[in-house]
C-alpha positions as CSV (number, residue, x, y, z in Angstrom):
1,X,-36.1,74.8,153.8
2,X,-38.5,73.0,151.6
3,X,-37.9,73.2,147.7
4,X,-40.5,76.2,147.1
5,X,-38.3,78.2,149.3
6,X,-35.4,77.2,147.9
7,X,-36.4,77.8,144.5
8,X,-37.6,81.0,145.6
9,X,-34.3,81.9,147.3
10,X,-31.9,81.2,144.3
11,X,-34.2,83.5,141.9
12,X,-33.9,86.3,144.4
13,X,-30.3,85.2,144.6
14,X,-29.9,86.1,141.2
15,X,-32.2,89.1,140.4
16,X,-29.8,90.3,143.4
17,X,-26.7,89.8,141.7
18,X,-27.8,90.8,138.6
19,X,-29.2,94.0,139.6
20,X,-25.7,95.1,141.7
21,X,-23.6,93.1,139.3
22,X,-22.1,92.0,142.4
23,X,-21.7,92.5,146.0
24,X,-18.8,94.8,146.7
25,X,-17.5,98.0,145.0
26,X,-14.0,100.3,146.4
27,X,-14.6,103.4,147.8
28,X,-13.1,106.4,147.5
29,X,-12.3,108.3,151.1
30,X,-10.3,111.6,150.4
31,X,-11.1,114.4,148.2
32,X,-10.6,113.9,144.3
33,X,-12.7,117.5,143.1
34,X,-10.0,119.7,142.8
35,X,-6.4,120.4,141.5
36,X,-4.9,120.4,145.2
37,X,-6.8,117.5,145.8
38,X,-5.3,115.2,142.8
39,X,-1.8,116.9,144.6
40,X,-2.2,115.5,147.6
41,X,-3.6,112.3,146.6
42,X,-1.8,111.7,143.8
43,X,1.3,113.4,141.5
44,X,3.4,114.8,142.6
45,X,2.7,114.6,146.7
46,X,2.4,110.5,146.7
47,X,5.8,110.7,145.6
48,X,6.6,112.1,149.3
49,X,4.5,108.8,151.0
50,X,6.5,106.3,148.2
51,X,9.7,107.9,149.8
52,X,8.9,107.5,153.2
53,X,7.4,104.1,152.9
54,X,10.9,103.1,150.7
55,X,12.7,104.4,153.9
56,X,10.6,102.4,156.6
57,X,8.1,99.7,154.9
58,X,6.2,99.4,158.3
59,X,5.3,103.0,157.4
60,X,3.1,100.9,154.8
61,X,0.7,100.6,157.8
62,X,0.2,104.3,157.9
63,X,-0.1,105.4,154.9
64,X,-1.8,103.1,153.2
65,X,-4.7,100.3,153.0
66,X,-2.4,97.9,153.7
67,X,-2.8,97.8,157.7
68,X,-6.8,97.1,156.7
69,X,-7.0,94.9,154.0
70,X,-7.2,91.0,153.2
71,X,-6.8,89.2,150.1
72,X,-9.4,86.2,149.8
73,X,-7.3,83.5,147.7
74,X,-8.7,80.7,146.4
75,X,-8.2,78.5,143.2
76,X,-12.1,77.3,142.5
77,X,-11.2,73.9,143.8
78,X,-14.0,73.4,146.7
79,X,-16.3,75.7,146.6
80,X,-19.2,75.1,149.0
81,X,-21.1,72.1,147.9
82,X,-20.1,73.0,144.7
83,X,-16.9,71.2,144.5
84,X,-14.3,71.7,141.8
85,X,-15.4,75.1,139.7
86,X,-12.7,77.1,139.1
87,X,-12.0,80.3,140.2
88,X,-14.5,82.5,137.2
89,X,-17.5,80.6,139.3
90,X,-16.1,80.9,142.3
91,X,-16.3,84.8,142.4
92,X,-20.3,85.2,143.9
93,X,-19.1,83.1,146.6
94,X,-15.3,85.3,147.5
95,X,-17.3,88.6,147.3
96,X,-19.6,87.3,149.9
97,X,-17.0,86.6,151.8
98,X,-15.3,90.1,151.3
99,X,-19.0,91.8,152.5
100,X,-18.8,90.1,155.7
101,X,-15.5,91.2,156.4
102,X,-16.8,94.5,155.6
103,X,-19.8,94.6,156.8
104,X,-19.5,92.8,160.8
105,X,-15.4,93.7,160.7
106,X,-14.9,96.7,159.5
107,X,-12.2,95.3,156.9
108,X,-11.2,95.8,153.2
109,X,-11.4,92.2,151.4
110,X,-10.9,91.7,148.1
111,X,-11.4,88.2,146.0
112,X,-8.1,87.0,144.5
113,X,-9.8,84.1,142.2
114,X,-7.1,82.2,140.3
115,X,-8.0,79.2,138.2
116,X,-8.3,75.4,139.2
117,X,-5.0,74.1,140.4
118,X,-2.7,77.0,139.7
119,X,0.5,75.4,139.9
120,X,2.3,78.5,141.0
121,X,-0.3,80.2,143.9
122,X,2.1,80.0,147.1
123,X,4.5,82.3,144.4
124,X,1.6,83.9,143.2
125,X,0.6,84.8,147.0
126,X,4.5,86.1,147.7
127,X,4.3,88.4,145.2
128,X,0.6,90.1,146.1
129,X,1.5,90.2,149.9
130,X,2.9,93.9,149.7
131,X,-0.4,95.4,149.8
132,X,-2.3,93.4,152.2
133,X,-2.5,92.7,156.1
134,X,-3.6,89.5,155.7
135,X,-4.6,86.7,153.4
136,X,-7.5,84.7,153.8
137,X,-7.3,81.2,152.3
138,X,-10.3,79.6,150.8
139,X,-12.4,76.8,149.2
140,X,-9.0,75.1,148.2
141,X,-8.8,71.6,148.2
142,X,-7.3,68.7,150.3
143,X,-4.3,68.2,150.6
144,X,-3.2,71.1,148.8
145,X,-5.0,73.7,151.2
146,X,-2.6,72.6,154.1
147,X,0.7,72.6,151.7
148,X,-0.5,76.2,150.7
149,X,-0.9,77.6,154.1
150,X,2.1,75.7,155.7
151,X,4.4,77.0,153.0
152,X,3.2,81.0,153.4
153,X,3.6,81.2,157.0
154,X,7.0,83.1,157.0
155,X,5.7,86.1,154.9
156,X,5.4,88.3,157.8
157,X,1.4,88.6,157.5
158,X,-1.3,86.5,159.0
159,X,-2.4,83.6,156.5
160,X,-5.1,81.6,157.2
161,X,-7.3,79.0,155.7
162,X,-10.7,79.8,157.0
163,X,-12.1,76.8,155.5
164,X,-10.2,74.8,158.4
165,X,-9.5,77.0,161.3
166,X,-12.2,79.1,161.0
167,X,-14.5,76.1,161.2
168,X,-12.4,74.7,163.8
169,X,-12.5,77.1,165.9
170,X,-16.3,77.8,165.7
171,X,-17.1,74.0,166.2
172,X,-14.9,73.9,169.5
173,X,-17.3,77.2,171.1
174,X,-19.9,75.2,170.0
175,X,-18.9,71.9,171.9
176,X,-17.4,73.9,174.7
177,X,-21.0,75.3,175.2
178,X,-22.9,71.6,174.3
179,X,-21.0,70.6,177.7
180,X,-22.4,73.5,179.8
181,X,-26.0,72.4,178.2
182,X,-25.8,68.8,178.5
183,X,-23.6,68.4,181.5
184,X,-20.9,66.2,179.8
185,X,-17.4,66.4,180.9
186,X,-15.4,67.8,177.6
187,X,-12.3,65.4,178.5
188,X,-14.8,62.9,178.3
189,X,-16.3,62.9,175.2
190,X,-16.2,60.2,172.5
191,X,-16.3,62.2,169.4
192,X,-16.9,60.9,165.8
193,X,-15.8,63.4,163.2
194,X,-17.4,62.3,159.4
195,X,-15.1,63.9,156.7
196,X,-11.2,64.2,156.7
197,X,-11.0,67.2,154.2
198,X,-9.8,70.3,155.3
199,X,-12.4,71.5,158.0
200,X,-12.6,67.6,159.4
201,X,-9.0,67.5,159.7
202,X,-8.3,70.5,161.4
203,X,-11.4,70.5,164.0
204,X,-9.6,67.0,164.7
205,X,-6.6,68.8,165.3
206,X,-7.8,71.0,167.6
207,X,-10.2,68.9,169.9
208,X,-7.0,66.3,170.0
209,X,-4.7,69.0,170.4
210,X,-2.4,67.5,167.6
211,X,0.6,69.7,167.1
212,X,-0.9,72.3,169.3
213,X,1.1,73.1,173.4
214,X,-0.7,70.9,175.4
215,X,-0.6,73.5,178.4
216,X,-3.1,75.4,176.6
217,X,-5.4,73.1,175.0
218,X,-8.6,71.0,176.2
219,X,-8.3,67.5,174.8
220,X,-11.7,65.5,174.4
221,X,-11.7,61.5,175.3
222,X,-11.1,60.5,171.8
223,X,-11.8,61.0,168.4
224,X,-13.1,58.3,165.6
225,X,-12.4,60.2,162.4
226,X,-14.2,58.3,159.0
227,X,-14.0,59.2,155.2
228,X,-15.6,58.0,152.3
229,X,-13.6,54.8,153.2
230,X,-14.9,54.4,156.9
231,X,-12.8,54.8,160.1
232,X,-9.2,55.9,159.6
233,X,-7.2,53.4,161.9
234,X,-3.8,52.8,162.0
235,X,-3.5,49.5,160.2
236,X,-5.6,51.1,157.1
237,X,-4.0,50.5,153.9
238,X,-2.8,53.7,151.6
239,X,-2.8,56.1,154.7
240,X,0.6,56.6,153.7
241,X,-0.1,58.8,150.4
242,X,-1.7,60.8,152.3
243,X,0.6,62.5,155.3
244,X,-2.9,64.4,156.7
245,X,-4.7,61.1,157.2
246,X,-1.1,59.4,158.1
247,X,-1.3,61.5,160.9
248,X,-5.1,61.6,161.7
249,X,-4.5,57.6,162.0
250,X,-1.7,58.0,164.4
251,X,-3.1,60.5,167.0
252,X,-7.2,59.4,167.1
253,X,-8.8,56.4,167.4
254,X,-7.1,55.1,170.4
255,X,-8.7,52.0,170.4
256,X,-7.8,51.4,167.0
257,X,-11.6,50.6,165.8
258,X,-12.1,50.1,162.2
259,X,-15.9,49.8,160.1
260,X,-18.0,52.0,158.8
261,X,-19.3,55.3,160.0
262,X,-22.3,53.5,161.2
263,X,-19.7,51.5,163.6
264,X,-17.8,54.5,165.0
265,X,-21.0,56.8,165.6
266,X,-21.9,53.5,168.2
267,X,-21.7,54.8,171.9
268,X,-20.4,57.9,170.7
269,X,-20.8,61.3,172.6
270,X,-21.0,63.3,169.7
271,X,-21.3,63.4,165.7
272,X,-19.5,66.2,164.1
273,X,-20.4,66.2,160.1
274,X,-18.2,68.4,157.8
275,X,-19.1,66.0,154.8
276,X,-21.9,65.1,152.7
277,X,-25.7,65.0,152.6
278,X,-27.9,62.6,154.3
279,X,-25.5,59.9,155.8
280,X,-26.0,60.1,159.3
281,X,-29.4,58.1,160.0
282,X,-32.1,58.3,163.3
283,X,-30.9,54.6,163.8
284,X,-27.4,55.7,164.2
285,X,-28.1,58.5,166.2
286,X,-30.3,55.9,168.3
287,X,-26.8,54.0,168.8
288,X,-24.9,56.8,170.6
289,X,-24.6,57.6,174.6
290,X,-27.8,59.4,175.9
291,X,-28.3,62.8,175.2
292,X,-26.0,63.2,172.2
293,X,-25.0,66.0,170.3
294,X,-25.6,66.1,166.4
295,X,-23.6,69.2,164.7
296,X,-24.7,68.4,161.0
297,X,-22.5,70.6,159.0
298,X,-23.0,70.0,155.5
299,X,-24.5,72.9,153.6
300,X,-26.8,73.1,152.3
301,X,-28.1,69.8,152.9
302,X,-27.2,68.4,156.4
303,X,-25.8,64.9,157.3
304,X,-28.8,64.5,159.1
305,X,-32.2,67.0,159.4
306,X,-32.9,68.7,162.5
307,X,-36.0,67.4,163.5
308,X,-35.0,64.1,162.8
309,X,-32.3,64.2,165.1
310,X,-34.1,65.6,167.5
311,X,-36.7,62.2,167.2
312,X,-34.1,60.2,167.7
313,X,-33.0,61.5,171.2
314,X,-30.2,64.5,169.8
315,X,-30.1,66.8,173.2
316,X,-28.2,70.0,171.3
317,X,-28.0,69.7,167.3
318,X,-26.8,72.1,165.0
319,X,-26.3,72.4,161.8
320,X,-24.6,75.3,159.0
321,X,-28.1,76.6,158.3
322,X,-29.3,80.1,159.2
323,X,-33.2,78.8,159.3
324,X,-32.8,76.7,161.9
325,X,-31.5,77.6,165.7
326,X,-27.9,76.5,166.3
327,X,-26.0,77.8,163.2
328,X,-22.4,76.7,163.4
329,X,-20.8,78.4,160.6
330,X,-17.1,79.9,160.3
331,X,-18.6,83.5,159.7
332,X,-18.6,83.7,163.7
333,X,-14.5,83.5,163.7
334,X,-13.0,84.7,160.8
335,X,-14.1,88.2,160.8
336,X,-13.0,88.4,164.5
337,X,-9.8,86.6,164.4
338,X,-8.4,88.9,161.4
339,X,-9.7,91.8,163.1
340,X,-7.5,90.8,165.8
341,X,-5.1,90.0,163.7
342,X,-4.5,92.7,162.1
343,X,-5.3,95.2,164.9
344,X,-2.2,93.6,166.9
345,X,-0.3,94.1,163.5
346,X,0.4,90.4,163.9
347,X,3.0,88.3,161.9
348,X,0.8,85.0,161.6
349,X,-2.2,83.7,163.4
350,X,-0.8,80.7,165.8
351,X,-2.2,78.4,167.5
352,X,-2.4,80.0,170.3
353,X,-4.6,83.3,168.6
354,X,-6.8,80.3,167.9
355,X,-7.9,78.5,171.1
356,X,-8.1,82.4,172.1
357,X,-10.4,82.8,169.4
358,X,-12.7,80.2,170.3
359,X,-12.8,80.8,173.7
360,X,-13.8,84.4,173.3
361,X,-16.6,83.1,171.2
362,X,-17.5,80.9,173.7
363,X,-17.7,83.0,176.4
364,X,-19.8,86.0,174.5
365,X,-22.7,83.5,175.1
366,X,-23.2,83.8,179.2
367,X,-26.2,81.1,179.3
368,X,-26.5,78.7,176.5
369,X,-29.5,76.6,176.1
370,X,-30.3,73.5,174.0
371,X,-31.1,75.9,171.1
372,X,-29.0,78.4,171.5
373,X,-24.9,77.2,172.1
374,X,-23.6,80.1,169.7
375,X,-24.8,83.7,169.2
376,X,-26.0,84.9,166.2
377,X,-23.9,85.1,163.2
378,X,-25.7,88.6,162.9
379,X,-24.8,89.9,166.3
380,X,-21.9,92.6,165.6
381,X,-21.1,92.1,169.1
382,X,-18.7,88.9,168.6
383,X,-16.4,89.9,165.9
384,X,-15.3,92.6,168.6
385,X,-15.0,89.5,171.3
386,X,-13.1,87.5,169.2
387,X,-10.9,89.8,168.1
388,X,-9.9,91.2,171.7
389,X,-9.4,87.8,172.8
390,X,-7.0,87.1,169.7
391,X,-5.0,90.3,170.3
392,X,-4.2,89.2,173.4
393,X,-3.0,86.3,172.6
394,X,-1.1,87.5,170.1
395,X,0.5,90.0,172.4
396,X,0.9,87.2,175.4
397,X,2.8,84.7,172.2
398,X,4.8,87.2,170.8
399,X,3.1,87.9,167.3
400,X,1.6,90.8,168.0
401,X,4.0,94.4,166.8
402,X,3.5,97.9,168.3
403,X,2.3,100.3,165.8
């Protein structure tokens, strides 16, 4: 996208919001004309549903949104590209999120937008849970993102930060398919990962297979994992404030290599970005194995442009973009793996609802090509494949509950 278009795109943007004052309104679905109706929705017959659900809380399910409904938390603190804007700015950006949920999973999301840093959110999330089926963690900063989301998982409800997992997950189908293209082995693969924040860290996670049952997931060769810093290696100093990158240290980089990013991308398989702009050079890309695969995830900007890549001897690239082919973007999970979710009425989303997740994605694409190693994020199609493969899983683990 050139700066005309992009220029053009954010006026639009705004005449857009302006015009709707927003992208999502609630619905009424029963009858509110007449006396009986307000009975029956309302006083005195909800009392009768407030009984019943006081007797049996699952009857929640029934009777009420609750069984189809997500709350999309976040506290402003990494929005997009946008960084640290608090949770007023953050709203455009949470709606969106709450459309797609409505609009390629059938599912009732609503923005819960608290301000920067609120020192009491995992409370805060307690004590909203009641009416929801899920919660949907997002654009929260790291490390708090994994504190959040580690501390909520005993609420009974699937949380999930979508800003790793989702990301994770997608990026995995995506690599899973760059094999089939390119003909590399996936246990093979070198793999350099620039950024260590919360989608970097958990798509290390899951092509290492760091905390996850090794019977069930595919582990690449290795992993090189840099931040602003360079590589993270064991013998790095101040690893230690930081348990996430403690941990990154100890389970990748076998060979304990240390440098810059421009070292570790050096007879790499493939480049993974979930960083920043522009860093990721033709001369690096040059420097890998043959055939490499580029996914350039920074949005808007990429690490590295398309086409430029492509020069410099990229076999499958993709980047977060929807103008160019190969969009890699967490929209092709999350809408799937909380329909599954909450379809198998499931406590949490494991790990194992994960891998599931991505290899139902996977497999919705029966021949990938060089330009195409995902489907659309358009095509209703794979919310409805993800989100069988996650229920069962979820049934196969245990987390899924009869309704």
């Amino acid at each position: 996208m050139n700066g005309e278009e992009e220029e053009r795109y954010n006026k639009e943007a705004l005449d857009l919001h302006e015009r709707h004052h927003g992208k999502i309104e609630i619905s009424v679905k029963v009858p509110m004309e007449t006396g009986d109706d307000l009975s029956r929705a309302y006083t005195p017959g909800v009392a009768a549903v407030c009984q019943a659900i006081s007797t049996d809380p699952s009857l929640a399910y029934r009777y009420t949104l609750k069984g189809n409904s997500i709350a999309i938390v976040t506290d402003g603190s990494a929005v997009l590209g946008l960084g640290n804007i608090g949770g007023t700015a953050s709203i455009p950006v949470m709606e969106g999120k709450a459309a797609i949920f409505r609009e390629f999973a059938g599912i009732d999301a609503f923005p819960i937008c608290f301000e920067r840093y609120f020192p009491d959110i995992v409370e805060a999330i307690r004590n909203i849970a009641p009416v929801f089926g899920g919660i949907n963690l997002e654009d929260i900063a790291a490390p708090r993102c994994f504190e959040i989301e580690e501390e909520l998982q005993d609420i009974g409800i699937p949380v999930m930060h979508d800003d790793q997992h989702g990301t994770a997950i997608t990026v995995l189908a995506a690599l899973m398919n760059a094999c089939r293209v390119t003909g590399k082995e996936f246990e093979d693969l070198c793999v350099v990962i620039s950024g260590a924040g919360a989608a970097g860290y958990a798509t290390a996670r899951l092509l290492s297979c760091i905390g996850y049952r090794q019977d069930l997931c595919r582990k690449v060769g290795d992993i090189i994992v840099c931040d602003r810093q360079g590589i993270i290696h064991r013998e790095r100093s101040g690893l230690y404030a930081n348990k996430y990158k403690f941990i990154l240290a100890d389970e990748t980089n076998r060979e304990g290599r240390s440098g810059t990013l421009t070292d570790a991308v050096e007879g790499a398989d493939v480049f993974i970005g979930v960083s920043a702009p522009g860093i990721l050079s033709a001369d690096m890309v040059r420097s890998m194995n043959d055939d490499p695969v580029v996914f350039a995830l920074a949005n808007p900007v990429p690490e590295i442009k398309p086409e430029v890549a492509r020069q410099a001897g990229a076999l499958v690239i993709g980047t977060g973009r929807s103008d160019v082919p190969n969009q890699i973007n967490n929209a092709l999970a999350f809408p799937g793996v909380f329909r599954g979710a909450l379809d198998a009425r499931a406590t949490r989303i494991s790990d194992e609802m994960k891998i599931a997740a991505a290899h139902g994605l996977a497999e919705y694409l029966v021949t990938p090509s060089e330009d195409r190693i995902l489907p659309a994020v358009t095509d209703h199609g794979v919310t409805r494949a993800v989100a069988d493969a996650v229920i069962e899983a979820a049934f196969a683990y245990g987390y899924g509950r009869e309704i």
